[in-house]
C-alpha positions as a Markdown table, in Angstrom:
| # | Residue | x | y | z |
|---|---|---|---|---|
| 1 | Unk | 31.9 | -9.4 | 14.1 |
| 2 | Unk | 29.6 | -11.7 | 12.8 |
| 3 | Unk | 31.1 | -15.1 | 10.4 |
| 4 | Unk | 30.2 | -14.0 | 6.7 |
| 5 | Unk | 29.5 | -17.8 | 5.7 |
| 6 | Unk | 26.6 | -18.7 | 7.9 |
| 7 | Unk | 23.8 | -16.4 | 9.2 |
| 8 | Unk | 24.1 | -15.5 | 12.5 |
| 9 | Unk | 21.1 | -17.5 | 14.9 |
| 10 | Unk | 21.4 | -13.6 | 16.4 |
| 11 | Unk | 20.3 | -11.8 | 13.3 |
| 12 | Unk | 16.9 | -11.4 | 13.0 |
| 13 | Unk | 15.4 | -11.6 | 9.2 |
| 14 | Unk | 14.5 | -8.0 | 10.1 |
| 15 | Unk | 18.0 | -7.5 | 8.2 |
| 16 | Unk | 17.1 | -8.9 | 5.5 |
| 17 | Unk | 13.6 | -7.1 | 5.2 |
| 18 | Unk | 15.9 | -3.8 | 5.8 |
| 19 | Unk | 18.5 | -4.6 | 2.4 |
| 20 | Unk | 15.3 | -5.7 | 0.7 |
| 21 | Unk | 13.9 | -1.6 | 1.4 |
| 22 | Unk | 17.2 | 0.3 | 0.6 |
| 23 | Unk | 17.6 | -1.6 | -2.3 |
| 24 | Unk | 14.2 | -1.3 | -3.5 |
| 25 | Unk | 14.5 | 2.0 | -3.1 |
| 26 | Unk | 17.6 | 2.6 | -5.2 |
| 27 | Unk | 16.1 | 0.5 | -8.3 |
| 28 | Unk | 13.4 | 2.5 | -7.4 |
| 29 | Unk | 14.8 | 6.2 | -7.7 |
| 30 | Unk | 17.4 | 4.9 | -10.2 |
| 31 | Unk | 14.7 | 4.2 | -12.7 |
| 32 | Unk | 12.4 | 6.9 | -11.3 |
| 33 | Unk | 14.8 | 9.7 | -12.0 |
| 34 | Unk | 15.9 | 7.9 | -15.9 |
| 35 | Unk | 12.2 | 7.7 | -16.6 |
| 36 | Unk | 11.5 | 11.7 | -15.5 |
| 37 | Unk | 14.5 | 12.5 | -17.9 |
| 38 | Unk | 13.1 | 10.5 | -20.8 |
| 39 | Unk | 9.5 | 12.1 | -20.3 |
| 40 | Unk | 11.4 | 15.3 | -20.2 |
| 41 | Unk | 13.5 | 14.5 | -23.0 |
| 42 | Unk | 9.8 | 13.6 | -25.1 |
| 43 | Unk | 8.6 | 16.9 | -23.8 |
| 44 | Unk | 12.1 | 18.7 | -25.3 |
| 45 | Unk | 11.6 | 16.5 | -28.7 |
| 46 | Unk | 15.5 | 14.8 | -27.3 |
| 47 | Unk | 15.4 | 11.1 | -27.9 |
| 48 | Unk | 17.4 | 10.6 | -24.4 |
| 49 | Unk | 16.6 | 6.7 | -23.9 |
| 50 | Unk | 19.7 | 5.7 | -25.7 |
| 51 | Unk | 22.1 | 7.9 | -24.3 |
| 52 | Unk | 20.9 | 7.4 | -20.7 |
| 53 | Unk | 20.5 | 3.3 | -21.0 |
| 54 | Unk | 24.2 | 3.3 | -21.9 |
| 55 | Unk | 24.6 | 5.4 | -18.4 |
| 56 | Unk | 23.2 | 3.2 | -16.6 |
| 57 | Unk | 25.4 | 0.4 | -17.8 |
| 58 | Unk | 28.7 | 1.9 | -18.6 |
| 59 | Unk | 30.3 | 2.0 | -15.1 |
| 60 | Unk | 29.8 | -1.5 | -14.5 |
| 61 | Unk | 31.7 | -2.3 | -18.0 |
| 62 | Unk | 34.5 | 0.5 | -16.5 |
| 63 | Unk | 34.9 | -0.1 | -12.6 |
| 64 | Unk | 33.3 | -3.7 | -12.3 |
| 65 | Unk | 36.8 | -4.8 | -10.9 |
| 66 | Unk | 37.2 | -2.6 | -8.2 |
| 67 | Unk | 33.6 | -2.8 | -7.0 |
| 68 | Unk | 34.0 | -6.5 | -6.6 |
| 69 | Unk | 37.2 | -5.4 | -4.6 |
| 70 | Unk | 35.8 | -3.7 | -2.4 |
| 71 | Unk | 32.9 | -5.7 | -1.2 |
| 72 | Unk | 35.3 | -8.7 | -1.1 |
| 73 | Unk | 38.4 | -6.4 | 0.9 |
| 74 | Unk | 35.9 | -3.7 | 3.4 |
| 75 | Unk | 32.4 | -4.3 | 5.2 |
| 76 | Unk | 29.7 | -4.4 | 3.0 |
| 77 | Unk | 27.3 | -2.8 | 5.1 |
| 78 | Unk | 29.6 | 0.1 | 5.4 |
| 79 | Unk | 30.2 | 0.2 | 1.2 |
| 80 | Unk | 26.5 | -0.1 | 1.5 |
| 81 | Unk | 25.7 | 3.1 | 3.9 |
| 82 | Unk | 28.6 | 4.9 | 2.2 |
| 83 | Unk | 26.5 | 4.7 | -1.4 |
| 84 | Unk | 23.3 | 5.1 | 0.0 |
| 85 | Unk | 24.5 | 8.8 | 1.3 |
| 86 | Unk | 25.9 | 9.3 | -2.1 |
| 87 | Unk | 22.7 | 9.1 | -3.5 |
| 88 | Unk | 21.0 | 11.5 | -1.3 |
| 89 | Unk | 23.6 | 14.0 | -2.6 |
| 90 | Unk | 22.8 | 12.8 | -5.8 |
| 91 | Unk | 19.1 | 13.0 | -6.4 |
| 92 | Unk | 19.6 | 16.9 | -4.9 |
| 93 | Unk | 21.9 | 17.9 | -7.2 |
| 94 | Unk | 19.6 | 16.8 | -9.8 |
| 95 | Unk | 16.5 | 18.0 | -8.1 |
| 96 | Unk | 18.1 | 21.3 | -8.2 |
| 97 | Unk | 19.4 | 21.3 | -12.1 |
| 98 | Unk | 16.0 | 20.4 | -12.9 |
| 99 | Unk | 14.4 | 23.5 | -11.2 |
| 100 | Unk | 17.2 | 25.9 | -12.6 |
| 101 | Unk | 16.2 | 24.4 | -15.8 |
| 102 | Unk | 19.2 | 22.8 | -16.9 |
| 103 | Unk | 18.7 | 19.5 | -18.2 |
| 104 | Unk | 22.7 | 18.7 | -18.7 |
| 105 | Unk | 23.3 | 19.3 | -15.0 |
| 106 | Unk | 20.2 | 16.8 | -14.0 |
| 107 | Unk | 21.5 | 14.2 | -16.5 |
| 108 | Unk | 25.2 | 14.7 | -14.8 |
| 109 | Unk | 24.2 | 14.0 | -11.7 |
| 110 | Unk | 22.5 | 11.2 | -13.2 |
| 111 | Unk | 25.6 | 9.7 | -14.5 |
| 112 | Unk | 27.0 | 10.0 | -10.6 |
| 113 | Unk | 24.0 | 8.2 | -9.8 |
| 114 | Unk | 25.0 | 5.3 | -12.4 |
| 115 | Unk | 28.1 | 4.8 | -10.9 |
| 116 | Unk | 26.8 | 4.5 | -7.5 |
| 117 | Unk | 24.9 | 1.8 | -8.2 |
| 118 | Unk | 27.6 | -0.1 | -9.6 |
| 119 | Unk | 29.2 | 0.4 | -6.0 |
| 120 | Unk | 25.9 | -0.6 | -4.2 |
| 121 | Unk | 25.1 | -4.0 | -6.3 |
| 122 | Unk | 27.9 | -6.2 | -5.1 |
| 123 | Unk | 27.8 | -5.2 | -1.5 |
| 124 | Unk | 24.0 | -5.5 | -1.6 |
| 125 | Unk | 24.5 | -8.9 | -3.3 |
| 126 | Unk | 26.9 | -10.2 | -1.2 |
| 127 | Unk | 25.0 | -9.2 | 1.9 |
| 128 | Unk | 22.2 | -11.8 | 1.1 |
| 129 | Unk | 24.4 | -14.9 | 1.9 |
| 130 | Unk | 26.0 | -13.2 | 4.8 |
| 131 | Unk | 22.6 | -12.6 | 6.5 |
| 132 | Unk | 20.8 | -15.6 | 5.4 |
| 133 | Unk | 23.0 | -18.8 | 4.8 |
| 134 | Unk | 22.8 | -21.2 | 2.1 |
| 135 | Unk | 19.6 | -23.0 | 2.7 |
| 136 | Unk | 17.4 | -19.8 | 2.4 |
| 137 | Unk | 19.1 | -18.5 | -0.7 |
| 138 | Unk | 16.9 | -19.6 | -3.2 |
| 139 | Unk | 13.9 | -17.6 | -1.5 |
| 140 | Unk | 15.4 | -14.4 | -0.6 |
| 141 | Unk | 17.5 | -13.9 | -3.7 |
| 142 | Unk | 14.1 | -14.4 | -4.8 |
| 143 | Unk | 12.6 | -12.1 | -3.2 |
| 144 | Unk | 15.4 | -9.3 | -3.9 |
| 145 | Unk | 14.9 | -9.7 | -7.3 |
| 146 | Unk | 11.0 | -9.5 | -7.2 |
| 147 | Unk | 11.7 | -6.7 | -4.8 |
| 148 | Unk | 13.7 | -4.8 | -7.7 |
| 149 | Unk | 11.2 | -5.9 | -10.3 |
| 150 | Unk | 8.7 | -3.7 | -7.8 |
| 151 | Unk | 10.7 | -1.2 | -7.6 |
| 152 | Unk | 12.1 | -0.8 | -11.7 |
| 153 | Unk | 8.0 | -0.7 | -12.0 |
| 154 | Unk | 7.1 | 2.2 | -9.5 |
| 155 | Unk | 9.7 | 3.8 | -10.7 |
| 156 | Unk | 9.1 | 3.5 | -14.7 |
| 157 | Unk | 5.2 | 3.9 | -14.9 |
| 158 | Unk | 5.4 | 6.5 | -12.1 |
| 159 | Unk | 7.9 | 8.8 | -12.9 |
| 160 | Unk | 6.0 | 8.6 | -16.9 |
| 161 | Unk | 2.4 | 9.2 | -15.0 |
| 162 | Unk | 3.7 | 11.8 | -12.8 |
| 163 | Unk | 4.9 | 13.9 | -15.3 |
| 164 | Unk | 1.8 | 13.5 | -17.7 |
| 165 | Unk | -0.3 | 14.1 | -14.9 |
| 166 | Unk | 2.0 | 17.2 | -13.9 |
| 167 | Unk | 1.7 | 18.4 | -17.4 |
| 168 | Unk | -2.1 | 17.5 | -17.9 |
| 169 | Unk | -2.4 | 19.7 | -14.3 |
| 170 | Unk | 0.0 | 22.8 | -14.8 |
| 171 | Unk | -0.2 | 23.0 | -18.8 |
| 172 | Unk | 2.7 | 22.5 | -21.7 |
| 173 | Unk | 5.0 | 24.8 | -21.1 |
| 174 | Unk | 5.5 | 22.8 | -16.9 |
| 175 | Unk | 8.1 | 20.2 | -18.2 |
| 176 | Unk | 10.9 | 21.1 | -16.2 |
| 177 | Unk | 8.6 | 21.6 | -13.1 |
| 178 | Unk | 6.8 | 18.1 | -13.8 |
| 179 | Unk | 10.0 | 16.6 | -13.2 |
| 180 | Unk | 11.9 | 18.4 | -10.5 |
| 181 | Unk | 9.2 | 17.7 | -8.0 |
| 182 | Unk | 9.5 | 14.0 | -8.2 |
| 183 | Unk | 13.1 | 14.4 | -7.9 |
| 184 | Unk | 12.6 | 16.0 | -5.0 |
| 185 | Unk | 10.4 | 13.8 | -3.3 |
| 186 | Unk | 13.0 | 11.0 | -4.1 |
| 187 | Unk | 15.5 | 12.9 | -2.2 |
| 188 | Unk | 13.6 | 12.8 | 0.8 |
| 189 | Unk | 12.6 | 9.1 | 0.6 |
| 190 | Unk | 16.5 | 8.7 | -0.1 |
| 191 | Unk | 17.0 | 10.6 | 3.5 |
| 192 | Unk | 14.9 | 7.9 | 4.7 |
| 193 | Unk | 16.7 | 4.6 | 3.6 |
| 194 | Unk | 20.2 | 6.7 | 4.8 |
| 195 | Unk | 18.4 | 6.4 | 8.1 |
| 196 | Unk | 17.3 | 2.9 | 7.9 |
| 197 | Unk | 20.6 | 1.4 | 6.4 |
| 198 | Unk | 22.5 | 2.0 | 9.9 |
| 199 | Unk | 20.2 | -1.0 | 11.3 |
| 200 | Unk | 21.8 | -3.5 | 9.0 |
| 201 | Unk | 24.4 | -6.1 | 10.9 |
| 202 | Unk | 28.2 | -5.5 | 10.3 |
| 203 | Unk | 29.6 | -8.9 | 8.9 |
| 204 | Unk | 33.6 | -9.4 | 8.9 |
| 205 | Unk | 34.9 | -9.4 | 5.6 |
| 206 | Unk | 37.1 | -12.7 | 4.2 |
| 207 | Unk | 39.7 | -11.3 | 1.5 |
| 208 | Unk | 42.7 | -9.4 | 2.7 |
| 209 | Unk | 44.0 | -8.8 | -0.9 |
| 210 | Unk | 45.6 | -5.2 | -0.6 |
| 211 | Unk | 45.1 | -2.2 | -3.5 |
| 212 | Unk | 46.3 | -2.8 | -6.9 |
| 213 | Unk | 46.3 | -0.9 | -9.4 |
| 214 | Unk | 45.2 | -3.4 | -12.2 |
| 215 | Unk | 41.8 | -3.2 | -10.5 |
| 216 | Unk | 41.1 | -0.7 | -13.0 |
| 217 | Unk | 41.6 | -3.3 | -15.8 |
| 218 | Unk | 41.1 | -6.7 | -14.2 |
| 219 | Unk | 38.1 | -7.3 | -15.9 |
| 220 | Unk | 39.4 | -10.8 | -17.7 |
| 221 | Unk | 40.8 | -12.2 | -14.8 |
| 222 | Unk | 37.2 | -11.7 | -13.1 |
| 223 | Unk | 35.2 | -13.1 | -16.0 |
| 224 | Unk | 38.2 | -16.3 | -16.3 |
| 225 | Unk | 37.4 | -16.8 | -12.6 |
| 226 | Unk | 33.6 | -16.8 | -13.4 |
| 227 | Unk | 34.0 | -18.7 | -16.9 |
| 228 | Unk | 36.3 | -21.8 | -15.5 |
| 229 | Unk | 32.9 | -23.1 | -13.1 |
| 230 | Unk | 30.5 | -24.4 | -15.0 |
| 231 | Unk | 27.5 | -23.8 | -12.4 |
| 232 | Unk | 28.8 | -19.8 | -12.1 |
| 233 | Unk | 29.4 | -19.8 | -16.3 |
| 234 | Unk | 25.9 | -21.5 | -17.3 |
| 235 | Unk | 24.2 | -19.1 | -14.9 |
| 236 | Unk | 25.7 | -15.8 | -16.1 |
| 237 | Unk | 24.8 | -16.9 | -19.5 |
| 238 | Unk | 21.1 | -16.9 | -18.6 |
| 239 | Unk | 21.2 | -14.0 | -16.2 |
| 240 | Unk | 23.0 | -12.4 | -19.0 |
| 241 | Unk | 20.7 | -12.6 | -21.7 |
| 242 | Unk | 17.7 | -12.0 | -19.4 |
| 243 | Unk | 19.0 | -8.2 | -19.3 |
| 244 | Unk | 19.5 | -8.3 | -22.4 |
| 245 | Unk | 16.1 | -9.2 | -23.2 |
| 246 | Unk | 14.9 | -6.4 | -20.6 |
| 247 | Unk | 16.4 | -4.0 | -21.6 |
| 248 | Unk | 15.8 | -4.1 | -25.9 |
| 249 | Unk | 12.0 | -4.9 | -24.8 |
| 250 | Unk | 12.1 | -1.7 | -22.5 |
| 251 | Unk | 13.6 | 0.0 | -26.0 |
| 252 | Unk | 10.6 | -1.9 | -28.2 |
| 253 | Unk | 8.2 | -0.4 | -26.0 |
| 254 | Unk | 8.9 | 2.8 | -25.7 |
| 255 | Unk | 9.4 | 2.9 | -29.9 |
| 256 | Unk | 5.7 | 1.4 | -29.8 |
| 257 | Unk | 4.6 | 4.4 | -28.0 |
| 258 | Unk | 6.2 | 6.9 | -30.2 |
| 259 | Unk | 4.8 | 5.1 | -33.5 |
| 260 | Unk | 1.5 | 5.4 | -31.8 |
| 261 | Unk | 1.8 | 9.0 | -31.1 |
| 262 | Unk | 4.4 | 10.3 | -33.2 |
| 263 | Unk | 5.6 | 14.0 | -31.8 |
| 264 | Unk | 5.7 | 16.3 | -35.0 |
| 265 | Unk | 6.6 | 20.1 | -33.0 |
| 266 | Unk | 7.3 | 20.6 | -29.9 |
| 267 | Unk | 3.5 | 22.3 | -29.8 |
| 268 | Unk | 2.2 | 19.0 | -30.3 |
| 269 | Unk | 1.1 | 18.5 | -26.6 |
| 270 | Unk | -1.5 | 15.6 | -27.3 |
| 271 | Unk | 1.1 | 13.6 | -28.7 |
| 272 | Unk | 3.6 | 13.5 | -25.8 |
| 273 | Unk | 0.9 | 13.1 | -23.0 |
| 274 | Unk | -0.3 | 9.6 | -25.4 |
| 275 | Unk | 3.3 | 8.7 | -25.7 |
| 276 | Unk | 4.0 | 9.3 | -21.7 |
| 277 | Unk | 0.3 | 7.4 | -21.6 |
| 278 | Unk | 1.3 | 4.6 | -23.4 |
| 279 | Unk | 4.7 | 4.1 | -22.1 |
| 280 | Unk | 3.1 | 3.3 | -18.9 |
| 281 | Unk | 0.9 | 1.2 | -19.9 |
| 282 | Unk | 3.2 | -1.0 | -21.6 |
| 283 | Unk | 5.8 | -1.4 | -18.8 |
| 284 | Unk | 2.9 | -2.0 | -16.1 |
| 285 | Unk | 2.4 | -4.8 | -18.1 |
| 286 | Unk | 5.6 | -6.6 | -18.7 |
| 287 | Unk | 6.5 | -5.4 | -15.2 |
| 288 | Unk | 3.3 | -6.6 | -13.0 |
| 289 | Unk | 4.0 | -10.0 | -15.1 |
| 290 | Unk | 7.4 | -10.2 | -13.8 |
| 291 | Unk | 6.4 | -9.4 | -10.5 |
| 292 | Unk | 4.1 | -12.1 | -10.2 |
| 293 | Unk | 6.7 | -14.7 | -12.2 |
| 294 | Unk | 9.1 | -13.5 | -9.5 |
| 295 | Unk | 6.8 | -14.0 | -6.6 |
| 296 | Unk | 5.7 | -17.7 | -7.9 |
| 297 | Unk | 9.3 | -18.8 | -8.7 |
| 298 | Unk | 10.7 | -17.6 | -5.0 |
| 299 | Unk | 8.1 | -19.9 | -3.4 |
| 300 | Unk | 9.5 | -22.9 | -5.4 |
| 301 | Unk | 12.5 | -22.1 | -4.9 |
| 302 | Unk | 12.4 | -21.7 | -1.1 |
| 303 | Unk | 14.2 | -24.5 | 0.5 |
| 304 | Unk | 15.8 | -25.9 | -2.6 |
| 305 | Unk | 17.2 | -24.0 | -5.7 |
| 306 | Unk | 15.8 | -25.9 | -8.5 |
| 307 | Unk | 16.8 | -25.2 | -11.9 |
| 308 | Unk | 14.0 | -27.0 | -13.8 |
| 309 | Unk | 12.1 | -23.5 | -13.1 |
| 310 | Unk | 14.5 | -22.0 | -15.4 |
| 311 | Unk | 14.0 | -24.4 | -18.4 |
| 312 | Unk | 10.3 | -23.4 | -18.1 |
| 313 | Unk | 10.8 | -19.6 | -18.3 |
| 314 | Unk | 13.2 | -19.9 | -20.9 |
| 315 | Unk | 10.7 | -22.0 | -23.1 |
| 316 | Unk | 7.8 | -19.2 | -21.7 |
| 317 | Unk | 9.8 | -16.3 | -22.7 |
| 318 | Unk | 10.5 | -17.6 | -26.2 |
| 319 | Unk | 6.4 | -18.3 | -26.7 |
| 320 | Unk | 6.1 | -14.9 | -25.4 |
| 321 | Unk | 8.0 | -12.7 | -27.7 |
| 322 | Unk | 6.7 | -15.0 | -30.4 |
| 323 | Unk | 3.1 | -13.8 | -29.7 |
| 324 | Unk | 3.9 | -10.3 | -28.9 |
| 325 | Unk | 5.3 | -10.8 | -33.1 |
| 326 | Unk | 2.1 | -12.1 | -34.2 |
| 327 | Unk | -0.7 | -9.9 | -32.1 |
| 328 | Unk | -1.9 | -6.5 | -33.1 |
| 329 | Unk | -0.6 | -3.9 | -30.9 |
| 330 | Unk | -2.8 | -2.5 | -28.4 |
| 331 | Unk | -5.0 | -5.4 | -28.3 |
| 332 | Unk | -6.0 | -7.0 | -24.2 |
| 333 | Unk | -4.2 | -10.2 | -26.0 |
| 334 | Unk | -1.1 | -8.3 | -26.6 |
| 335 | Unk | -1.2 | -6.9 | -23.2 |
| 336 | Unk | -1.7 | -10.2 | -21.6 |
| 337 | Unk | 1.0 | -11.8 | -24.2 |
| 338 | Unk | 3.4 | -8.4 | -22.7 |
| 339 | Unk | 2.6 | -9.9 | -19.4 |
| 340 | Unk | 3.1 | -13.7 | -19.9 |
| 341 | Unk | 6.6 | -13.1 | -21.4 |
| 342 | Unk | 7.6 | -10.6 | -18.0 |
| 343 | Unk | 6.1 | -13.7 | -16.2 |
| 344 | Unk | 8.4 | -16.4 | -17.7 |
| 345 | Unk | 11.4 | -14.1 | -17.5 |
| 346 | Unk | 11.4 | -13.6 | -13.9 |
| 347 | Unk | 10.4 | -17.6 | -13.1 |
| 348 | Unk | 13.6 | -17.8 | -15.8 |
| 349 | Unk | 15.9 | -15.4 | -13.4 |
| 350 | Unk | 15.6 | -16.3 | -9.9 |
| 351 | Unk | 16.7 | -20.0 | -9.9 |
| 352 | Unk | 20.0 | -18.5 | -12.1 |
| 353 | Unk | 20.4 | -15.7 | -9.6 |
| 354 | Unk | 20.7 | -17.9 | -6.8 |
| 355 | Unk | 22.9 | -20.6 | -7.9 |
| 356 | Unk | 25.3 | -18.1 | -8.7 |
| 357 | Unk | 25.5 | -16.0 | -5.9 |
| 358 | Unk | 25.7 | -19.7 | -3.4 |
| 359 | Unk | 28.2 | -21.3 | -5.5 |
| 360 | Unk | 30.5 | -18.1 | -4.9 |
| 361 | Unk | 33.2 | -18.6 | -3.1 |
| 362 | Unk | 32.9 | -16.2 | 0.2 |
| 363 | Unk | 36.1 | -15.0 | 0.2 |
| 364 | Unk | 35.7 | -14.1 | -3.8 |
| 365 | Unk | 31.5 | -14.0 | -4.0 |
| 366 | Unk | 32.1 | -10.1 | -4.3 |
| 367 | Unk | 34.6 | -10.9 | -7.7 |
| 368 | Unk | 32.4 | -13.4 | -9.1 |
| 369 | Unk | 29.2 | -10.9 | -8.7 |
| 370 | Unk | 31.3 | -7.9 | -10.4 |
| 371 | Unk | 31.8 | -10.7 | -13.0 |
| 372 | Unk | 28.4 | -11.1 | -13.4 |
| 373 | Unk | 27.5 | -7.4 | -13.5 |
| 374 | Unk | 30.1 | -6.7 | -16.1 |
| 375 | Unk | 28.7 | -9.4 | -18.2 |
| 376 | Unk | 25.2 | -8.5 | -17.6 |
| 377 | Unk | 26.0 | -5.1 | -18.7 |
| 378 | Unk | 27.6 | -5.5 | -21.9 |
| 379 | Unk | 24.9 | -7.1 | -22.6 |
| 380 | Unk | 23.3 | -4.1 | -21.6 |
| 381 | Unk | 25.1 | -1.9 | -24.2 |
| 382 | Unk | 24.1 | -4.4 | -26.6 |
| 383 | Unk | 20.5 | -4.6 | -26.1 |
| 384 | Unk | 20.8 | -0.6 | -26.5 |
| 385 | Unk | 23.4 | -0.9 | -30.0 |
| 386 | Unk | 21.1 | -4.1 | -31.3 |
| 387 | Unk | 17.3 | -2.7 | -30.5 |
| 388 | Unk | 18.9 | 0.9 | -32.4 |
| 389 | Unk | 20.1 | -1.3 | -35.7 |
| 390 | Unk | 17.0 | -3.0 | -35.7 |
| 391 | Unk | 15.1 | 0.1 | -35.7 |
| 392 | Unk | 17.8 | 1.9 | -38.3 |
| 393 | Unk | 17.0 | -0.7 | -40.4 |
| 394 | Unk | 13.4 | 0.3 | -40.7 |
| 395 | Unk | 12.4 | -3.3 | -38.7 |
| 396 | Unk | 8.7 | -3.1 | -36.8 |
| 397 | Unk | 8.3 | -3.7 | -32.9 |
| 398 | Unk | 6.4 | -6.6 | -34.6 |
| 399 | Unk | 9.6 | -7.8 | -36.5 |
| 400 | Unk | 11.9 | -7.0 | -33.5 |
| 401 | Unk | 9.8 | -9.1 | -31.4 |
| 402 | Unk | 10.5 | -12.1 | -34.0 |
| 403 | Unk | 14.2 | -12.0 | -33.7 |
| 404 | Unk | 14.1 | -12.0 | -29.5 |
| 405 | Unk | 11.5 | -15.1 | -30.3 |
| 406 | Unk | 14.7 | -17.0 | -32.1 |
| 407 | Unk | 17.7 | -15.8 | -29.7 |
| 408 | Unk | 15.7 | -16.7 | -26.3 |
| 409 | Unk | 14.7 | -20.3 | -28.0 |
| 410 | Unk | 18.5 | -20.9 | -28.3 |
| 411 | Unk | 19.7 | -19.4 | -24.6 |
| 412 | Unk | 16.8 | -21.9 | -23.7 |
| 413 | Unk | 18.3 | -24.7 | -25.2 |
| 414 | Unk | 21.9 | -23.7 | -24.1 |
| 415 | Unk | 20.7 | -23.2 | -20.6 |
| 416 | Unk | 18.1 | -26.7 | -20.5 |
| 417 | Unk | 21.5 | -28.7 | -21.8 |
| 418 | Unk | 24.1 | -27.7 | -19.2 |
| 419 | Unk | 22.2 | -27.2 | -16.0 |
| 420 | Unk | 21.2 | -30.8 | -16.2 |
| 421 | Unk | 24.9 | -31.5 | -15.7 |
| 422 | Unk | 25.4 | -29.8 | -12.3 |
| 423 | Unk | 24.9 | -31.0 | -9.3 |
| 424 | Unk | 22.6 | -29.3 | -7.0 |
């Protein structure tokens, strides 16, 4: 076995390229298979955004403990294998609810699939120190994230042009079909990366701490652990709110579509091919913004994690949402405004990312990331409960965009006054 703290001079960064594919590809069929269930759900008149974005979330709030556990106690490249089958099984069984026409089964399976990846993302995490070291952090947590950013965009703008070209192909009454075969071509891609997963080193793992059973409701002692160092504590925060951000603007979008092309009767065909239009266009936007943000803030980040890159996207994101409140919807300046804010968010996120995930103890790095996941996803549940009030309450996108303008200027300021104080 291999020492978890320093890379091994025998490990090739073919590794590394490996985890950055298998986990690419479960953002990417993750948010593939959510997306083809929304565009269903438009095409069935059932507003499933909500209910699915508090899916995706809601294990990590539940089992964030014992994931940690478990990529601390057991090999994370076996956790790792181990989850990638599981979502091979998955994506089938929703492949084939989808063709027997049964959208609860398909959005079942899809709740499987959400716990999963609350399994996969601590051993995935925790692999990235293990393979690399310390002094190449900074890039490749980098590049995972820019990886993911890739892969939440494939997966969101194809799975929405997929079925509207499906249903533009094989007529109204395809929906089911427009989604099923995507799903199953997932699958097999899925077969692939089980394949591809079994070339990833096995690393020894560094906590012995047996089974309890307050695993199961631990999650204070994890977030005390996190909370009591100020370099893990200030970087949550910002991770934090960056998913918070993501996912109410993900939210915003989507209700920009619908107000666009509003869906009167389930005959109204036009209407859900603009909104499934639109909805693409809006993420490949924010997304290929991030991409680029992501990309741009790796490279300065390559030999040195430097946190001054994260005062800038913090200041970025707040100009960003500020604009996307002022400029007419639609316009190529709100599309570029869409894709400066994605581009300060991700310059915002990596630096974060990878101070946390090197000043992790080994022994607890898998805790302190299950931490992190459970904070990042009750912030989840709020983007989901706080983008839903504002719209309840009759606010505009335009309007909605305002208030992210005034809460990402003050995590800007938080974050620009206590990273100064630690010592890189």
């Amino acid at each position: 076995m291999q020492d978890s703290a320093q890379p091994a001079k025998s490990t090739p960064w073919r590794s590394f390229w490996s985890l950055t594919v298998i986990q690419s590809m479960n953002s990417l069929n993750e948010k593939g298979v959510q997306f083809l269930l929304i565009a269903l759900g438009i095409w069935l008149m059932q507003p499933l955004q909500y209910p699915l974005s508090v899916l995706i979330v809601l294990p990590f709030v539940l089992f964030s403990p014992l994931g940690g556990w478990l990529a601390d106690r057991y090999c994370k490249t076996r956790l790792l294998q181990g989850m990638v089958l599981l979502q091979v099984i998955v994506l089938a069984g929703m492949t084939a609810g989808l063709f027997m026409h049964n959208l609860w089964v398909a959005v079942g399976f899809f709740s499987i699939f959400c716990v999963q990846a609350m399994f996969f993302s601590p051993a995935k995490k925790g692999l990235v120190k293990d393979i690399v070291g310390s002094e190449n952090i900074g890039f490749a947590s980098g590049i995972l994230e820019i990886s993911s950013m890739l892969a939440l965009l494939i997966g969101q703008i194809g799975a929405l042009s997929l079925v509207y070209m499906l249903l533009l192909h094989w007529g109204s009454e395809a929906g089911y079909e427009a989604a099923a075969w995507p799903c199953a071509c997932a699958t097999v891609g899925a077969v692939l990366v089980l394949l591809l997963s079994f070339t990833i080193p096995r690393f020894k793992p560094e906590s012995r701490s047996p089974f309890r059973w307050s695993l199961l409701w631990e999650h204070f002692a994890q977030l005390r652990m996190l909370w009591r160092n100020p370099a893990l504590r200030n970087s949550e925060v910002g991770i934090g709110y960056f998913w918070f951000i993501a996912g109410t603007m993900m939210l915003i979008a989507l209700q920009m579509a619908e107000d666009a092309h509003p869906v009167l009767s389930s005959a109204d065909f036009i209407a859900v091919l603009g909104q499934q239009k639109d909805s693409a266009l809006l993420m490949a936007w924010i997304s290929g913004g991030s991409i680029a943000g992501g990309v741009l803030a790796s490279v300065i980040c390559a030999r040195r994690i430097r946190t001054w890159v994260a005062n800038v996207g913090g200041l970025g994101m707040t100009l960003g949402c500020l604009a996307l409140a002022l400029i007419p919807y639609g316009s190529t300046l709100f599309l570029l405004s869409l894709a400066f804010t994605g581009f300060m968010a991700a310059g915002y996120l990596v630096p974060l990312n990878a101070l946390l995930q090197d000043r992790a103890d080994n022994d607890k790095r898998g805790d302190v990331i299950a931490a992190g996941n459970l904070v990042d996803c009750f912030l989840g549940i709020m983007s989901v409960l706080v983008q839903y009030a504002m719209r309840a309450a009759g606010l505009s996108p335009q309007w909605q965009c305002g208030i992210l303008a005034i809460t990402s200027a003050l995590v800007a300021l938080f974050i620009m006054r206590n990273l100064r104080r630690i010592k890189l």
